[in-house]
C-alpha positions in Angstrom: 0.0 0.0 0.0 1.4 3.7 -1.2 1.9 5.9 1.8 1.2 9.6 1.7 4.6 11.7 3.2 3.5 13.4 5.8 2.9 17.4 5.1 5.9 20.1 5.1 6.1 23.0 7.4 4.3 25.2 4.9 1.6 22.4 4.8 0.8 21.8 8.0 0.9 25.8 8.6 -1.8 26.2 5.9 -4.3 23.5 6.9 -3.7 24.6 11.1 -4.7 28.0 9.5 -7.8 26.7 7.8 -8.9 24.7 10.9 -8.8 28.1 13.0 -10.7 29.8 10.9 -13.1 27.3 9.9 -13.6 27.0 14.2 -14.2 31.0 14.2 -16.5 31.2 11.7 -18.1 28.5 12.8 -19.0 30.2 16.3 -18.9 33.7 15.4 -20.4 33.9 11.7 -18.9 36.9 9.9 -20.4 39.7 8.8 -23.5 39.6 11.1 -26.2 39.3 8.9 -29.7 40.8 8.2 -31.7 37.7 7.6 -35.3 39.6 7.6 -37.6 39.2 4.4 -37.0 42.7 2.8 -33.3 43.1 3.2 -30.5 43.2 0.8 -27.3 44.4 1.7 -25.6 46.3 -1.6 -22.4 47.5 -1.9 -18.9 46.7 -3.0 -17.6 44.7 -5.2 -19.7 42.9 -6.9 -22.7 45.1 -7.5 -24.1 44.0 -11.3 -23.4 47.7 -12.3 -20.0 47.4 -11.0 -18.8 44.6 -12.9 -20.2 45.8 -16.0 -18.4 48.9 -15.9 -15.6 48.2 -14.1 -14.8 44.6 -15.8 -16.8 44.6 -19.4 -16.7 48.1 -20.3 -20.4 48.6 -19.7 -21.3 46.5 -22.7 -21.9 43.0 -21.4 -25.1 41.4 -22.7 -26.7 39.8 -19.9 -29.1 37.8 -21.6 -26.1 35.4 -22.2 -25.7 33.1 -19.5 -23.0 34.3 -16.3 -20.9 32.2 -13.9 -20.0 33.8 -10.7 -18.0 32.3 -8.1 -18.4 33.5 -4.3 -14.9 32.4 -2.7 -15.3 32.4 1.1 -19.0 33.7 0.9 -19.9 34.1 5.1 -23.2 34.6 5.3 -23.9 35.6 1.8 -23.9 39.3 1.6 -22.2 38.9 -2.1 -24.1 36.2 -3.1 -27.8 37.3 -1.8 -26.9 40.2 -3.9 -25.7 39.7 -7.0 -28.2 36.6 -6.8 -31.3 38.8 -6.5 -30.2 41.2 -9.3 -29.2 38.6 -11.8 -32.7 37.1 -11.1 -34.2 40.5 -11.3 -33.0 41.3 -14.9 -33.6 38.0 -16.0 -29.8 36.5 -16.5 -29.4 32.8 -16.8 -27.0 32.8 -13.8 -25.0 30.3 -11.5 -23.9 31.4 -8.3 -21.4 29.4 -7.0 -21.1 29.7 -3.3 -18.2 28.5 -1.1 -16.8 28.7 2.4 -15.6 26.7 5.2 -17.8 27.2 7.5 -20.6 24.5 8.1 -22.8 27.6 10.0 -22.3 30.4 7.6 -23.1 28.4 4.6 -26.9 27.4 6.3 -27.4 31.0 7.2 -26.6 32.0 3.6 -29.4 29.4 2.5 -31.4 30.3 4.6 -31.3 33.6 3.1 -31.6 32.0 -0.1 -34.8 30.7 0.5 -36.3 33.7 2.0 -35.5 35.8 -1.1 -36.7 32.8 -3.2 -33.5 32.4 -5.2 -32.6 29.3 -6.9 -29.1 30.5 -9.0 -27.2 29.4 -6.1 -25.0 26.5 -5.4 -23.6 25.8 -2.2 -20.2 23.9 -1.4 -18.3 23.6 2.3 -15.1 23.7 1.3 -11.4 26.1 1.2 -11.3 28.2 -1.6 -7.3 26.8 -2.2 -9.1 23.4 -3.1 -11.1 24.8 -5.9 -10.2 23.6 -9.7 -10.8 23.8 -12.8 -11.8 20.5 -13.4 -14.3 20.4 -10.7 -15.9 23.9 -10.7 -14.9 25.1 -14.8 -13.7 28.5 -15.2 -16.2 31.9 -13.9 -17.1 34.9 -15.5 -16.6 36.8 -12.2 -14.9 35.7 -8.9 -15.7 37.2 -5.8 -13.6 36.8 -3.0 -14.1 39.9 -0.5 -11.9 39.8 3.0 -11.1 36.1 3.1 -7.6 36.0 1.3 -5.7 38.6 3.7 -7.0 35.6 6.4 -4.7 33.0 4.7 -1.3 31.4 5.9 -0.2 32.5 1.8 -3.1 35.1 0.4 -0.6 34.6 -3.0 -1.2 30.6 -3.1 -5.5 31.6 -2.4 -4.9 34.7 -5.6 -2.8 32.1 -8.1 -6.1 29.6 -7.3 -8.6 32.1 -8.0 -6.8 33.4 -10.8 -7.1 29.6 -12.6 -10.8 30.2 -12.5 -11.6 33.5 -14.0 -12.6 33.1 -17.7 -10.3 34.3 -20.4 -12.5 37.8 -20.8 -13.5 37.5 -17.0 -12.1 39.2 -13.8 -12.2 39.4 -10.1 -13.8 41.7 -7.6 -11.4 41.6 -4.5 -11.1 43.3 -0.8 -8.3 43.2 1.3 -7.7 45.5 4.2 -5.7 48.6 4.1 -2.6 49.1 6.2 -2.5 52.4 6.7 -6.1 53.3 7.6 -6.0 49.9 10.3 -3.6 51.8 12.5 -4.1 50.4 16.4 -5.8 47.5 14.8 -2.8 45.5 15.1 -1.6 46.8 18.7 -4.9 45.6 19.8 -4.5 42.2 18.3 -0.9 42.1 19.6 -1.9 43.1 23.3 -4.6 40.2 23.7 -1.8 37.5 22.3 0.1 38.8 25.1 -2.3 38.9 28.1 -4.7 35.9 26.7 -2.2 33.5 24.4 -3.9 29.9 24.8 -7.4 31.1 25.3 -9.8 30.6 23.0 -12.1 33.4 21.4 -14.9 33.0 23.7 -12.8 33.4 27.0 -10.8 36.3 24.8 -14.1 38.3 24.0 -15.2 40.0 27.4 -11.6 40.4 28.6 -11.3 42.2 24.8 -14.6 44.6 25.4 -12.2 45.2 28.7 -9.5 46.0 27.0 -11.0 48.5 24.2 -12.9 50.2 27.2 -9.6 51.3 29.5 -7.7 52.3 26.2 -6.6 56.2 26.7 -6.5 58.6 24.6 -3.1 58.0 23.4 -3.6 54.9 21.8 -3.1 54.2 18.1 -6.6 52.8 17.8 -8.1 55.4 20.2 -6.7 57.9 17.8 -7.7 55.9 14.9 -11.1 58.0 13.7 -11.9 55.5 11.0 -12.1 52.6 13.1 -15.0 51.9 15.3 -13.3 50.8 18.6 -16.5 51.1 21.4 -16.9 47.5 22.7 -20.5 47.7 22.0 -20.3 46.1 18.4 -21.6 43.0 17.3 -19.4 40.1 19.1 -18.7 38.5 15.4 -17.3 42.2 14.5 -15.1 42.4 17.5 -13.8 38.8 17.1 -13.0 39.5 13.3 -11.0 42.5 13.5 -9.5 42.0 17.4 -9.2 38.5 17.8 -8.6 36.9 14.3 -6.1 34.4 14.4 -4.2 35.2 11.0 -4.6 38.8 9.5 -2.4 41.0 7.2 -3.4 44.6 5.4 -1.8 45.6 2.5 -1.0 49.1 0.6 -1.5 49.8 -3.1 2.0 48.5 -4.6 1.5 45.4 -2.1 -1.7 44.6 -3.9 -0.3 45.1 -7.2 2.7 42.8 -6.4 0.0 40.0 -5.5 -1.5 40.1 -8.3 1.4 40.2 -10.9 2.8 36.5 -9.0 -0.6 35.5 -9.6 -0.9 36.4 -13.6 -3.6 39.4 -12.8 -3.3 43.2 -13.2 -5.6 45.6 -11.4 -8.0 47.4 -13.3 -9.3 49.8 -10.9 -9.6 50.7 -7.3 -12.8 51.8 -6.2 -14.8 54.3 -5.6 -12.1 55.8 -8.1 -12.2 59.4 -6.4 -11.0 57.4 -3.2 -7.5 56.7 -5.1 -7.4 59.9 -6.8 -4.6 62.6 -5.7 -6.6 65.1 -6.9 -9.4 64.3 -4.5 -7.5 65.6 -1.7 -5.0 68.4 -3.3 -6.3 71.2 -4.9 -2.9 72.5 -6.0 -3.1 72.9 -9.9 1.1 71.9 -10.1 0.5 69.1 -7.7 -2.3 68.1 -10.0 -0.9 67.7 -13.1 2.4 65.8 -11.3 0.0 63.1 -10.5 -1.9 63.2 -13.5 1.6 61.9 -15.3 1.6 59.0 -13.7 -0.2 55.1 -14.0 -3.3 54.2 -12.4 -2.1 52.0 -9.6 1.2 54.6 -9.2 -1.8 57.8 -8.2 -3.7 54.9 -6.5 -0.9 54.7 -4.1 0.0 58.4 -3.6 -3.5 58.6 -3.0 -3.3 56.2 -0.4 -0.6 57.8 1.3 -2.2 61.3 1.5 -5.1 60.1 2.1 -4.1 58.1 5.3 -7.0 56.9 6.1 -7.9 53.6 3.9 -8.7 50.9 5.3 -10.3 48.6 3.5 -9.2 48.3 -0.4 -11.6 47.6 -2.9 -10.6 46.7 -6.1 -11.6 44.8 -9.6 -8.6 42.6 -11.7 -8.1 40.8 -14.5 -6.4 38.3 -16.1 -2.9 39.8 -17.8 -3.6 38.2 -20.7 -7.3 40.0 -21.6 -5.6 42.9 -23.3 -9.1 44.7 -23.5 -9.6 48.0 -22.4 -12.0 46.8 -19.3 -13.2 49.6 -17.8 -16.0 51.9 -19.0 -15.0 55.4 -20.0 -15.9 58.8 -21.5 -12.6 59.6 -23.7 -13.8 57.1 -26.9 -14.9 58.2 -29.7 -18.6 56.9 -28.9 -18.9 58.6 -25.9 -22.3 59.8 -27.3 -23.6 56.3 -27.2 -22.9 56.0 -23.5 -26.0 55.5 -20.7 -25.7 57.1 -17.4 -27.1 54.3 -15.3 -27.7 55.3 -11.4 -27.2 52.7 -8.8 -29.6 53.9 -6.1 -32.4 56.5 -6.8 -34.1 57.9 -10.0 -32.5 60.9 -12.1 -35.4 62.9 -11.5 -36.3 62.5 -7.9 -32.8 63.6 -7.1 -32.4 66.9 -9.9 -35.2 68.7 -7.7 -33.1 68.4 -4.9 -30.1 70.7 -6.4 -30.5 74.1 -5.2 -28.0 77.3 -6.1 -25.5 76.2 -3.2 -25.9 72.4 -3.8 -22.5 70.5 -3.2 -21.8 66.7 -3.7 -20.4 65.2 -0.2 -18.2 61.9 -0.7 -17.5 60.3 3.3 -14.3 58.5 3.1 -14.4 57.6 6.9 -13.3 61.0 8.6 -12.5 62.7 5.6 -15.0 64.4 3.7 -14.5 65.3 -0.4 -16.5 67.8 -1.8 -17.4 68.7 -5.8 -19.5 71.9 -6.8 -22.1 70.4 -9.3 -22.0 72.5 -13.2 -24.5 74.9 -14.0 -26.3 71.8 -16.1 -26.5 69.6 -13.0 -30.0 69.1 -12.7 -30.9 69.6 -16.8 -29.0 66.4 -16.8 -30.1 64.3 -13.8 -33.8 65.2 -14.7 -32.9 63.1 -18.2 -31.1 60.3 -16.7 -33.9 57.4 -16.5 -30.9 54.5 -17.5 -32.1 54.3 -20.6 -31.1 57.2 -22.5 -27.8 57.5 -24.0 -25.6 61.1 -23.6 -26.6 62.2 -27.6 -30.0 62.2 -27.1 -29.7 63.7 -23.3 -27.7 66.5 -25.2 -30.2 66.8 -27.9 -33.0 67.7 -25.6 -30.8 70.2 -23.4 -29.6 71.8 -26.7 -32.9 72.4 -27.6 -33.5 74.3 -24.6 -30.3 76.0 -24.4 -29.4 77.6 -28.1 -25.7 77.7 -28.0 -24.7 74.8 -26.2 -22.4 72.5 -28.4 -21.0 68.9 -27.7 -18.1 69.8 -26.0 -19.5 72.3 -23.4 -22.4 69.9 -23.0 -19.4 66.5 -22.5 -17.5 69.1 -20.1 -20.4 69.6 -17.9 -21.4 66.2 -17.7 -18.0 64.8 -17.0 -18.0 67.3 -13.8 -21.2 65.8 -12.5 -19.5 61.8 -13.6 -16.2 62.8 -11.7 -18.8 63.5 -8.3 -21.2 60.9 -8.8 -19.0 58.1 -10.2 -15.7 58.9 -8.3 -16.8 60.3 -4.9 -20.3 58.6 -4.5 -19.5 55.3 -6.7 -23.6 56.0 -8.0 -23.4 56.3 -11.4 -21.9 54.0 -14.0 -21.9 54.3 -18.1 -23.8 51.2 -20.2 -23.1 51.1 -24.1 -24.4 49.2 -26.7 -23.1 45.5 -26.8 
């Protein structure tokens, strides 16, 4: 009879790491979830509008059939959402749903049920066991805070990067380094004054801990990070008591994903990672503007200070299509503004005189003055009609107005809503 040698330091390390979290999630289900009949959590990645924009150029036809894969799903925020939208516009989709834990996989179909969705599959299992040859390749991976968790986050990305179809791509989170300041500290104090405790004995001795911090501490200091030991117990064990956890800045994440055979499309919301969000300085301005996307990403980052959670859609390096959805082609006139949240109309009789666009990025607040056309355009925008016709009808109302002027204008209300708000998004013709 062949013998199997046993496993290799790196081995064992990995499948000791997936045993602790498996037993985590498993008692503390992460994030807490909103299982009531009328809920949907929506956000980012993997909002339908995002990964059309941000991954197919806005010109995907979704009445061709979509593979998703949700790698390390929890309790199904990402699925439940991008289930119920697929459903809703009448995709034929697959939602392929897996995580180690026994517990979060039930409360995700359970949630399932209650939103009577059927494009789901589920499978209890690590995501660094997925293949090919069992699972086939995706149109979109998911995979949102479980790789930073890993003994080797490259050995989970080189996995997930073997699944994405040729013309697919990834939406991905990993924390930030620079806006978890104190996080660590934290984590490092309760290895010190609790090491062989499990997280259950750990947790009230933690709410103790967070509750006789002073002022000085780095978390204490920390504005961006909620530190009152009040939260959810599955919140405080995640970020406080997590037994493997790593945050990463821009040119970290860009490393990861060359090794694994990806490149990084975009960051978003893209105002977050744009210098000129934060420096008004015409000189520093156009500095910045010289350089790559991931380079202003990460000076962003560093002014910025405050990240903490990075956001971000990738693709294979060998799609060499232009991904991402812009304004600069030579059809911008067939592009759709399509809203996110709201209708164009409800929201233009809300612009007054001294209207401003707000975009929260934790403490910090950006603001964008909206153009003199603000609300002629927003009162057009039903996500059906493309820019030419929306200009047409303005035109006609305003003699004198050309193209240009009209593109300028609405490129000023794109930069807030798009970039600071991450609400609007551009659709073209497949």
């Amino acid at each position: 009879m062949q013998q199997s040698n046993p496993p290799n330091d790196a081995e064992q390390s990995s499948r000791n790491n997936l045993e602790a979290l498996r037993r985590q999630y498993e008692a503390f289900p992460y994030p807490p979830a909103d299982t009531s009949p009328n809920s949907l959590e929506t956000g980012s990645p993997s909002h339908i509008l995002e990964i059309d924009h941000f991954i197919y150029g806005g010109r995907r036809d979704w009445t061709q059939p979509f593979r998703a894969l949700i790698a390390g799903g929890g309790t199904g925020n990402a699925a439940i959402m991008l289930a119920r939208q697929l459903r809703d516009i009448g995709c034929p989709a697959e939602i392929v749903y897996v995580d180690l834990s026994d517990t979060s996989r039930a409360i995700t179909e359970d949630r399932a049920k209650t939103h009577n969705l059927s494009n789901i599959r589920f499978h209890t299992k690590s995501l660094l066991d997925l293949s090919v040859a069992e699972f086939g390749v995706f149109d979109y991976v998911d995979c949102c805070g479980v790789l930073h968790h890993l003994h080797s986050p490259a050995d989970g990305l080189r996995t997930l990067a073997k699944l994405v179809a040729a013309n697919g791509g990834l939406g991905l989170m990993f924390y930030g380094e620079y806006g978890r300041s104190g996080v660590y500290d934290v984590q490092n104090i309760m290895r010190r004054i609790a090491p062989d405790d499990d997280q259950t004995i750990q947790l009230p001795l933690l709410k103790t801990l967070l509750s006789n911090l002073p002022p000085s501490n780095r978390l204490v200091r920390n504005a961006a990070v909620d530190h009152t030991p009040e939260q959810h117990d599955a919140e405080l064990v995640d970020k406080f008591l997590h037994p493997q956890d790593r945050a990463y800045t821009v040119p970290g994440l860009a490393s990861l994903c060359e090794q694994a055979g990806l490149r990084i499309l975009t960051f978003a919301p893209t105002g977050r990672y744009d210098p000129a969000t934060y420096v008004q300085d015409d000189g520093l301005r156009r500095r910045c503007a010289r350089m790559t996307n991931v380079e202003r990403a990460a000076l962003a980052e560093l002014i910025a200070g405050n990240i903490g959670r990075h956001v971000f859609y990738a693709t294979t390096q060998s799609n060499a299509v232009d991904c991402v959805a812009g304004l600069d082609g030579p059809d911008a006139a067939n592009a759709t503004p399509v809203l996110k949240h709201g209708q164009g109309a409800a929201l233009a009789v809300k612009f007054r005189p001294d209207s401003v666009f707000k975009g929260q990025f934790d403490d910090f607040t950006a603001f964008a003055e909206p153009p003199a056309l603000a609300a002629d355009i927003m009162r057009r925008i039903d996500n059906e009609t493309c820019l030419e016709d929306i200009y047409f009808e303005i035109a006609m109302e305003n003699p004198g107005l050309d193209w240009a002027n009209f593109l300028n204008q609405f490129k000023q209300l794109y930069t807030a809503l798009h970039g600071l708000l991450n609400g609007m998004f551009l659709r073209f013709p497949p």
